[in-house]
C-alpha positions as CSV (number, residue, x, y, z in Angstrom):
1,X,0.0,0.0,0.0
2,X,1.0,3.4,-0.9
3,X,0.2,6.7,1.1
4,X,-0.2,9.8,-0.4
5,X,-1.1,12.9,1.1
6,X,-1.1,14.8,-1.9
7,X,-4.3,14.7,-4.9
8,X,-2.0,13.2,-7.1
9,X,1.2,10.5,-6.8
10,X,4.8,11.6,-7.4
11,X,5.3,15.1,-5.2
12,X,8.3,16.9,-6.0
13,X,9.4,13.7,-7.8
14,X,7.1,14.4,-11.0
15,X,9.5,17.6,-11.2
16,X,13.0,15.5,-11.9
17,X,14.6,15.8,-15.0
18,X,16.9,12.7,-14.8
19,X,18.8,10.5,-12.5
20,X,22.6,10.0,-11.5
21,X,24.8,6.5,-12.3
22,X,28.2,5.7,-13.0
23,X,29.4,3.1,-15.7
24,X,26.0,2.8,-17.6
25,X,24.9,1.5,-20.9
26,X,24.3,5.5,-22.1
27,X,27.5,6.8,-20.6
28,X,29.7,4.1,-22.5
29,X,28.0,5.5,-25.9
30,X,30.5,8.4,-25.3
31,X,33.7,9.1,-25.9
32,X,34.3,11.6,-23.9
33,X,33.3,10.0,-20.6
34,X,36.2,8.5,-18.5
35,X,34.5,9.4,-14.8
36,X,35.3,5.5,-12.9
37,X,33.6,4.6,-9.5
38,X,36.7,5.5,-7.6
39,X,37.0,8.7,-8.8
40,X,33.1,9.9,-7.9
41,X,33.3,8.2,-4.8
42,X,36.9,10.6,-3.9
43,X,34.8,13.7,-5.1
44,X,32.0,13.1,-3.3
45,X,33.6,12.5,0.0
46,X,35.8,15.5,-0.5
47,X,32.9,17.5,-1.8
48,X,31.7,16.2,1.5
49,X,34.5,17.3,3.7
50,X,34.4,13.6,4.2
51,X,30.5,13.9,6.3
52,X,29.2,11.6,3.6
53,X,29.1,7.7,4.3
54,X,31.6,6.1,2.5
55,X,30.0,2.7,2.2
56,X,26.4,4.1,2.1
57,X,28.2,5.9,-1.9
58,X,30.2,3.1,-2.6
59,X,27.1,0.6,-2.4
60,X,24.9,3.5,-3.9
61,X,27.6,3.6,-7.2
62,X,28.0,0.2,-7.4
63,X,24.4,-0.5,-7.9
64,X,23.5,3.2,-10.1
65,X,23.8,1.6,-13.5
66,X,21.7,-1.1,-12.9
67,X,18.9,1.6,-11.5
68,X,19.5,3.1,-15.1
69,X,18.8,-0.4,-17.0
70,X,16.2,-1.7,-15.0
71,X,14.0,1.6,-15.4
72,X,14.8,1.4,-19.2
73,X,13.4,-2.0,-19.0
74,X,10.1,-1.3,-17.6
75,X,9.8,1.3,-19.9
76,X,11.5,4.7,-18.9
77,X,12.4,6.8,-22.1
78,X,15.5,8.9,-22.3
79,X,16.7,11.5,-24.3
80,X,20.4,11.5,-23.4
81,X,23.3,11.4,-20.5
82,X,24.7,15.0,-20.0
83,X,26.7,17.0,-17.6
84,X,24.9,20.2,-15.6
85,X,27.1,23.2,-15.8
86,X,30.6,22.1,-14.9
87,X,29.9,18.9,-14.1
88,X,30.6,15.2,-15.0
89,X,28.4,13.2,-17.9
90,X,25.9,11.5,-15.3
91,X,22.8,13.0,-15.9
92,X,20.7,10.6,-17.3
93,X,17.2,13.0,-18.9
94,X,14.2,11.2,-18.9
95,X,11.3,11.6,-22.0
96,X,8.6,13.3,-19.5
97,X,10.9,13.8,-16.2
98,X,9.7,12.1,-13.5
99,X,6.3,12.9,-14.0
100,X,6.6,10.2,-16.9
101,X,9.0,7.9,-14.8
102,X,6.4,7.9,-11.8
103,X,2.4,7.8,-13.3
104,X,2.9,5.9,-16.7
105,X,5.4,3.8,-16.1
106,X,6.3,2.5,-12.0
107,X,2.8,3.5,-10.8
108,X,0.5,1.4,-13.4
109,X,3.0,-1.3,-13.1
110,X,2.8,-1.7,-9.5
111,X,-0.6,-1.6,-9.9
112,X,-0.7,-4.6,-12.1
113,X,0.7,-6.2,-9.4
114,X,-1.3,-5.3,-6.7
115,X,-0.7,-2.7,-4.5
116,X,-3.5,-0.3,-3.4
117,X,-2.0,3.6,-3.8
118,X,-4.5,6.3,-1.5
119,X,-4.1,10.0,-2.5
120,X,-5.4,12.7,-0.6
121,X,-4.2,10.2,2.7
122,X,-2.2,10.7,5.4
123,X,-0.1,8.8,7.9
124,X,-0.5,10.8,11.3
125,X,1.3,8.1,13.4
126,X,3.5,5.1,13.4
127,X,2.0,2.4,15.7
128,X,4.8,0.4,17.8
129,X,4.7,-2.3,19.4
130,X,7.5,-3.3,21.7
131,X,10.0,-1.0,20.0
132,X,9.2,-2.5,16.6
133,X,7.0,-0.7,14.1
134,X,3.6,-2.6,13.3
135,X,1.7,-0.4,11.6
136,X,0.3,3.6,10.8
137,X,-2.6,5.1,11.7
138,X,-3.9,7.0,8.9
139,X,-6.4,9.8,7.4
140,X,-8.5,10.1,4.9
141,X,-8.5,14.1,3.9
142,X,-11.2,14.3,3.0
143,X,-13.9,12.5,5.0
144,X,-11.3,12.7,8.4
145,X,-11.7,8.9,8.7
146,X,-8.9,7.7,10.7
147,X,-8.2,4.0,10.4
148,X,-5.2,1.8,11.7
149,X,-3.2,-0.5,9.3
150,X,-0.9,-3.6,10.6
151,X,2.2,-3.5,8.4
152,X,5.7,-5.6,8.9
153,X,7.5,-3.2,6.8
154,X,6.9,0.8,7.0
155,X,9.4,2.7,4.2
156,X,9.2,6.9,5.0
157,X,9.5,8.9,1.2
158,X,8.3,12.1,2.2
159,X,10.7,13.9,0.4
160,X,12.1,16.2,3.4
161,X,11.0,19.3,5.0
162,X,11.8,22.2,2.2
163,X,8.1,23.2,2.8
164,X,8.4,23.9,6.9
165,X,9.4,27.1,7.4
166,X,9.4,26.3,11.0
167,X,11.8,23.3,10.9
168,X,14.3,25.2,7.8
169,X,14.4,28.3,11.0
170,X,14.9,25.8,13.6
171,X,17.2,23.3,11.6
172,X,19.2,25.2,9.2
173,X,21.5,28.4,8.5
174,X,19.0,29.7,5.8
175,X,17.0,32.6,5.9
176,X,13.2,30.9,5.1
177,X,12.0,34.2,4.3
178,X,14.8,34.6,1.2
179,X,14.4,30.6,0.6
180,X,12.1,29.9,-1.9
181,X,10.8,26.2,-2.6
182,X,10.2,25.5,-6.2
183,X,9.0,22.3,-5.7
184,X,5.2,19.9,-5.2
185,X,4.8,21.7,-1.8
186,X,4.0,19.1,-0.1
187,X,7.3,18.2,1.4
188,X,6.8,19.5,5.0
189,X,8.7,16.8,7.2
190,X,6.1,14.3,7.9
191,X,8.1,11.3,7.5
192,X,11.1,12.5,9.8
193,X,8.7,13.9,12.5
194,X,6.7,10.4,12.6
195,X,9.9,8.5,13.0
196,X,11.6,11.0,15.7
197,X,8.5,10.4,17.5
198,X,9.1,6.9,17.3
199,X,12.5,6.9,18.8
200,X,14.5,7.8,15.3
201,X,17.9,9.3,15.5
202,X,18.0,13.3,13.7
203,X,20.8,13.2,11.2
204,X,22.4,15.0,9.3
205,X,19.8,18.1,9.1
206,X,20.5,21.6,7.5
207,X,21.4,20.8,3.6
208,X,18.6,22.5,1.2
209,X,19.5,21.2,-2.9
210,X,20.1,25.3,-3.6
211,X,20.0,25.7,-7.4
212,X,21.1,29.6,-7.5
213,X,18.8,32.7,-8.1
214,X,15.0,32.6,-8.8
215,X,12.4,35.1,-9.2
216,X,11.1,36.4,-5.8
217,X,7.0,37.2,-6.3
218,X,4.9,37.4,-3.8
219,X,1.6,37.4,-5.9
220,X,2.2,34.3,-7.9
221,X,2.9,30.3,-7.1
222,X,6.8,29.6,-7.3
223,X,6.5,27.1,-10.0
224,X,5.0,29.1,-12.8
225,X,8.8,31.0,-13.3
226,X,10.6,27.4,-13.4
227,X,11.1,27.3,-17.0
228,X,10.4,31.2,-17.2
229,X,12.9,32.8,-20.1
230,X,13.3,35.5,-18.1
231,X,14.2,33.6,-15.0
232,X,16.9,31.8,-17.1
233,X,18.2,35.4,-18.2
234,X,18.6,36.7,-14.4
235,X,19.6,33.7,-13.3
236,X,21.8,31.4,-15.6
237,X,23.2,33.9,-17.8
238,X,26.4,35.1,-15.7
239,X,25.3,39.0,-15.9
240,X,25.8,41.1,-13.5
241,X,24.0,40.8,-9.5
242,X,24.1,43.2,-7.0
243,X,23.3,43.3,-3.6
244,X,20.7,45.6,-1.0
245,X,23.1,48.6,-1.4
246,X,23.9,48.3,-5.4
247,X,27.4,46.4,-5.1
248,X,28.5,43.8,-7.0
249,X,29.4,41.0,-4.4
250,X,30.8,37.7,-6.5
251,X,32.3,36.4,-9.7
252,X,29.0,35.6,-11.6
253,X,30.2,32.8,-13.2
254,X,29.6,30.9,-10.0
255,X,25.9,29.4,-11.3
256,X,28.1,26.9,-13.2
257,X,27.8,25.2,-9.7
258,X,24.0,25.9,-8.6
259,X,24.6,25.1,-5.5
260,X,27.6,27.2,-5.5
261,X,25.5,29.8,-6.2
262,X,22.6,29.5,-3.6
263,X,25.7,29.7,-1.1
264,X,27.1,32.9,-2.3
265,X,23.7,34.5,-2.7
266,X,22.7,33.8,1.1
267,X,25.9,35.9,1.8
268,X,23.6,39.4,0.9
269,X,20.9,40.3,2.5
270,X,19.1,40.6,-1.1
271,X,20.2,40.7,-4.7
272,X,19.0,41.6,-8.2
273,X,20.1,40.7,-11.5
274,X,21.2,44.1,-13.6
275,X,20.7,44.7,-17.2
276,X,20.0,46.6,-20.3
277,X,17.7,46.8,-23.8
278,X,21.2,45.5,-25.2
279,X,21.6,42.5,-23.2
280,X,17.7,41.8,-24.2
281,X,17.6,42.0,-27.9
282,X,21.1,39.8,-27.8
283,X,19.8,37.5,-25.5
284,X,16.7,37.1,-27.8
285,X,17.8,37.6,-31.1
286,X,21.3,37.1,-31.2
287,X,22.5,34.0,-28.7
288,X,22.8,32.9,-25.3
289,X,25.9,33.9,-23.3
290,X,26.4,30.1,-22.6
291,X,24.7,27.1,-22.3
292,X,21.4,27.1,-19.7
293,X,21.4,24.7,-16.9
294,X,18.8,22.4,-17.5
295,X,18.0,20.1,-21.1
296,X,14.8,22.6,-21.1
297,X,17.5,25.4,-22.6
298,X,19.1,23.6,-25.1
299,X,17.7,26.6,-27.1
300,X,20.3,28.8,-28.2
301,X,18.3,31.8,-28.1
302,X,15.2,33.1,-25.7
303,X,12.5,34.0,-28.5
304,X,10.0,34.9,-25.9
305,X,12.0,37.6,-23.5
306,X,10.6,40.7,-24.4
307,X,7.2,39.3,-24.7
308,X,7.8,37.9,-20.8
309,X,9.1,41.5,-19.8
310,X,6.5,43.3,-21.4
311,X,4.1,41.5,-19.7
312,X,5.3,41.9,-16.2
313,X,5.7,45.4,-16.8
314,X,2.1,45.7,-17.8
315,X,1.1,43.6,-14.5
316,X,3.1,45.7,-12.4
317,X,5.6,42.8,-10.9
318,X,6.8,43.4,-7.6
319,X,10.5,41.8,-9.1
320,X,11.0,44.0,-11.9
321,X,12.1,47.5,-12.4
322,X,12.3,49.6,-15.6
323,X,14.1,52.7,-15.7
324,X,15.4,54.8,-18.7
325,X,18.8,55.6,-16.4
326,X,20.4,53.8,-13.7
327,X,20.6,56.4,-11.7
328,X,16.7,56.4,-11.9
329,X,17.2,52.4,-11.3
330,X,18.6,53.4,-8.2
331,X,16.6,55.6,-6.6
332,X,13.6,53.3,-7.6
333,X,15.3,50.9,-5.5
334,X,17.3,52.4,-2.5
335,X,20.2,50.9,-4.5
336,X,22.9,53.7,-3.5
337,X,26.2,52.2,-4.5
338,X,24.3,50.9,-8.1
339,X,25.7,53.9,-10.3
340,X,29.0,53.5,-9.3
341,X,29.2,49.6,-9.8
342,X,27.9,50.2,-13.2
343,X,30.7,52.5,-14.1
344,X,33.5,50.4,-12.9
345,X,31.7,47.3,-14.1
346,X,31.7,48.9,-17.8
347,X,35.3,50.1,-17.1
348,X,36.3,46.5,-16.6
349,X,34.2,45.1,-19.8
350,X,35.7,47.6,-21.8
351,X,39.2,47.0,-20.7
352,X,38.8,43.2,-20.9
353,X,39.7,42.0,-17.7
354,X,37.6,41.6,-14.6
355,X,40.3,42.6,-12.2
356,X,37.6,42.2,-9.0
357,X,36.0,39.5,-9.3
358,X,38.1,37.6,-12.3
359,X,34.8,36.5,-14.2
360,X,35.9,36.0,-18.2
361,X,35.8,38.7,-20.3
362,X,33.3,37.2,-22.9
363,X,30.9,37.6,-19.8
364,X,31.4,41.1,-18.3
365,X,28.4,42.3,-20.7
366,X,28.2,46.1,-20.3
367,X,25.0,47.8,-18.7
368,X,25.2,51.0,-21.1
369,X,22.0,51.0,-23.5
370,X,18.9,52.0,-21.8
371,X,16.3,51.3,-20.9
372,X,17.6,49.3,-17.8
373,X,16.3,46.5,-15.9
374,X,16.5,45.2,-12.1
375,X,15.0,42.0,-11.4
376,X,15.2,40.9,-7.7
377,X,15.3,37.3,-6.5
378,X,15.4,35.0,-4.1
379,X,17.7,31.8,-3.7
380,X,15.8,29.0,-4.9
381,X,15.7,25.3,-3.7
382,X,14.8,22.1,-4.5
383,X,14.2,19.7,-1.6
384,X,16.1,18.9,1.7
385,X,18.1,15.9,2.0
386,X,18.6,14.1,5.7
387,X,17.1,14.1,8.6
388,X,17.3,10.3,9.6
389,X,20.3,8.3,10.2
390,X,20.2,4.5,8.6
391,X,22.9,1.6,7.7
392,X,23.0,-0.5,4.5
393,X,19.3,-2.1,4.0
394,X,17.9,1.5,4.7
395,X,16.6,0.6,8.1
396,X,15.7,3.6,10.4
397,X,18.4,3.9,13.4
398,X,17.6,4.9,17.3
399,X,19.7,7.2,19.2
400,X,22.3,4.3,19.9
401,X,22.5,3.7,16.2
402,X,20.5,0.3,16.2
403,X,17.6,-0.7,13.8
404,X,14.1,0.2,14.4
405,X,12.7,-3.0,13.5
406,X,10.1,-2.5,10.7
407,X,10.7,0.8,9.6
408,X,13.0,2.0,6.5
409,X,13.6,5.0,5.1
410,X,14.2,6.3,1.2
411,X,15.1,8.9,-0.5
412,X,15.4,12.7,0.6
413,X,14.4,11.6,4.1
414,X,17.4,9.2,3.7
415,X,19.4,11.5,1.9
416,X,22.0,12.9,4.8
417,X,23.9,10.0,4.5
418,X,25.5,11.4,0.3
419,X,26.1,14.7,1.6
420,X,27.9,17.3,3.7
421,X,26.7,21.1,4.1
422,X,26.4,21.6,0.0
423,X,24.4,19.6,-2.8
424,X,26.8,18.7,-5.0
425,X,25.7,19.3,-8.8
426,X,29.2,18.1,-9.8
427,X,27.6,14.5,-10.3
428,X,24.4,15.9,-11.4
429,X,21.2,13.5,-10.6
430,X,22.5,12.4,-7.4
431,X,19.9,12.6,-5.3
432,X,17.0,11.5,-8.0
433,X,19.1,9.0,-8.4
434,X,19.1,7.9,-4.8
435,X,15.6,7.9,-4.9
436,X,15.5,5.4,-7.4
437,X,18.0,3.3,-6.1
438,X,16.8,3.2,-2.2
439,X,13.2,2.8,-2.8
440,X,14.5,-0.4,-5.1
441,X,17.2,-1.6,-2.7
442,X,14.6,-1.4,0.4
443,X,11.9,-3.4,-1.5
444,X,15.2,-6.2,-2.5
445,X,16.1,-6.2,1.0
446,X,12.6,-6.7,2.3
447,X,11.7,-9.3,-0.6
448,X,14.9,-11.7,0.5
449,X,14.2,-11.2,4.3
C-alpha cells in the first residue's frame, strides 16, 4: 500500500529531470566519458568534507547503473546522459521527467501487481509495538476517517522538509523568508517527524539542494517561473547581481555550480540581476551567453523575453524594475552604491579583464544602453536531503544507532547520508538518483528477508 497525502502521486518527484549513475549502458555511448567509480566516490567524499558515508556511496555507485537499465526496461524513455554546468556526464534525462518515470510507467506497473495507492491520505502516526514498528494510523483528507493498518515493513519517502518554514528556521543556516521552494509543496517533514516520534535518530539536518537565483514574487505560485525565459536570463546567464546597497558581491560565473550559487547568494541580505535593452535584444535575437542549466534550454536563443518583460511590466511585478537611467534604477530601488558599480563594471568590460571579481571577459556584458532592468530574486531550492540516520538495507536507526525494527527509510528523508553542508551538482542527478535506487534496494532487502 502506498500513502499519499497529496491529490496526485509523485510530489516533487514528478519535477525531476533525470537521474545519477556511473558506468552505464548511455554513458559508455560516449567518448568523452572517463568518470570511474573511484573517482566519484573521492569527489563526493571531499565535496563532503568527508560527512558523507563512504560505504552508504560506494554501495549506492555500485548499484547506479543497474537503476538506469532496470528503469529502461520497464519502460523509462530517455533523451540522453549529459553534464549540468561544470559537471561530470551523469545526468541521465528522462522523456517526461519524472512525471513520466512515476504515473505511466512505476505506478501502473505496480498496480498490475497489486498494491493499493490512497491519494489525498495521510499517515498521522506510526503504531509500535515493543519498540518495533507494526503499523500507521492514517487519514483520509477528505472525510477525516482515521483508520489503523498492521504493516511488517513501513518505508518513510516524504521527500524532506523544504516546505516547513518552522523546521528550515529551527534546523538550518538559511533565511526561510529569502528561501524559496520550487517544488510539489508538499514536502513539510512528515516522515522525519513520525519517525523522531518513534525513537529515530536526527541526522544529518540543514542541507537544502540550492539551485542559485529565482524570481522572488509574492503574488504568484513559485513554479509558474521554473522554466520562465526570463528567469533563465537573471539567473543562468552570468550577468551582473548586486546586492541591497547596489554592489556587485561575486564572480557571476559561479551558477556553473548551482549550489555554489545559492551559497554565495545567502551571503547578501538581497540581490537583483542588472541589465540593459542591449543584453535583451542579444539574448533574444542574437545567442545565449552560454549554455542554460537544464535540457529545457538547449535553445540557443530566448525568443519569448521581451514578450515575458513586457508583460510583467504591464502587471506591475513586484520583481521588476524599468528605468530609462540607472541612476533612476537606483533611486527606484534604494540601491545607492548601483551607479558607481555600473561605471567600474563597464570600465572592466571595456578594458577586458575583470580585475575584481576575475569573471571572463566574454561575460562582463556592459550595462550602457537604456532602458535598464533590475529584477530581484530570491535563492531558490529544491528539496532537503537528511534528517534520519540509517545503515545499508535502509533501516531507520535509534539514538544508539541500532535498527528500528520494521521501519525504512528512502530517498530525501534518507538522503544525509551522500552529503555534507552543499548539494553537490558536480555528479548531477545524485539525489534523484538515490531515490530510485533506495526505494529499489529497500523493497530487495525486504523481498529476501
Amino acid at each position: 500500500m502506498v500513502v499519499e497525502k497529496g491529490h496526485t502521486l509523485g510530489g516533487s518527484g514528478n519535477y525531476i529531470e533525470g537521474a545519477f549513475a556511473v558506468d552505464s549502458f548511455m554513458q559508455k555511448k560516449h567518448s568523452d566519458y572517463h568518470l570511474t567509480k573511484e573517482e566519484a566516490l573521492n569527489e563526493e567524499l571531499t565535496y563532503s568534507h568527508y560527512k558523507a558515508d563512504t560505504n552508504t556511496w560506494k554501495q549506492f555507485l555500485d548499484g547506479s547503473a543497474a537503476i538506469i537499465k532496470w528503469l529502461k526496461n520497464l519502460g523509462v524513455e530517455y533523451f540522453d546522459v549529459e553534464p549540468l554546468g561544470s559537471g561530470a556526464r551523469t545526468w541521465h534525462l528522462f522523456k517526461g521527467r519524472g512525471d513520466a518515470v512515476i504515473n505511466q510507467v512505476l505506478a501502473p506497473k505496480a498496480k498490475e501487481q497489486g498494491t493499493d495507492i490512497l491519494t489525498s491520505t495521510e499517515v498521522t502516526n506510526l503504531i509500535t509495538t515493543d519498540g518495533q514498528v507494526t503499523g500507521v494510523e492514517i487519514k483520509d483528507l477528505k472525510s477525516s476517517e482515521t483508520t489503523q493498518v498492521s504493516g511488517k515493513n513501513i518505508i518513510l519517502a516524504t521527500g524532506g522538509y523544504l516546505n516547513n518554514k518552522d523546521m528550515i528556521a529551527k534546523y538550518t543556516n538559511y533565511d526561510a523568508n529569502q528561501l524559496i521552494p520550487v517544488n510539489s509543496n508538499k514536502n513539510t517533514g512528515d516522515g522525519l517527524s513520525l519517525a523522531w516520534k518513534a525513537g529515530a535518530q536526527r541526522y544529518a539536518m540543514g542541507m537544502a539542494m540550492l539551485f542559485g537565483g529565482y524570481i522572488k514574487d509574492p503574488d504568484k505560485p513559485t513554479y509558474v517561473y521554473r522554466y520562465d525565459e526570463l528567469n533563465g536570463a537573471a539567473n543562468q546567464q552570468s550577468l551582473l547581481w548586486v546586492n541591497e546597497t547596489g554592489k556587485r558581491f561575486v564572480n557571476e560565473e559561479v551558477v556553473d555550480n548551482f549550489a555554489e550559487a545559492g551559497n554565495a547568494l545567502f551571503t547578501q541580505n538581497e540581490f537583483y540581476t542588472i541589465l540593459d535593452q542591449s543584453t535583451i535584444d542579444h539574448l533574444q535575437n542574437d545567442s545565449l551567453y552560454k549554455a542554460m542549466g537544464t535540457y529545457d534550454y538547449h535553445d540557443t536563443k530566448l525568443p519569448h523575453l521581451q514578450e515575458e518583460i513586457d508583460k510583467e511590466l504591464a502587471a506591475n511585478a513586484k520583481y521588476l524594475t524599468k528605468a530609462d537611467s540607472i541612476e533612476e534604477l537606483a533611486k527606484k530601488l534604494s540601491l545607492p552604491d548601483l551607479p558607481a558599480t555600473i561605471k567600474r563594471y563597464n570600465q572592466l568590460a571595456q578594458e577586458g579583464k575583470d580585475v575584481d571579481f576575475g569573471k571572463q571577459n566574454r561575460f562582463m556584458v556592459p550595462v550602457e544602453n537604456g532602458p535598464f532592468y533590475a529584477i530581484k530574486q530570491g535563492v531558490g531550492a529544491f528539496c532537503t536531503m537528511g534528517g534520519l540516520k540509517i545503515n545499508l538495507d535502509n533501516q531507520v536507526l535509534d539514538q544508539n544507532g541500532a535498527p528500528i525494527k520494521g521501519l525504512y527509510a528512502v530517498g530525501n528523508d534518507a538522503a544525509g547520508m551522500l552529503i555534507g553542508d552543499t548539494y553537490g551538482p558536480n555528479m548531477p542527478g545524485t539525489e534523484a538518483g538515490y531515490c530510485f535506487f533506495s526505494g529499489k534496494h529497500t523493497a530487495d532487502v525486504i523481498a529476501n528477508k
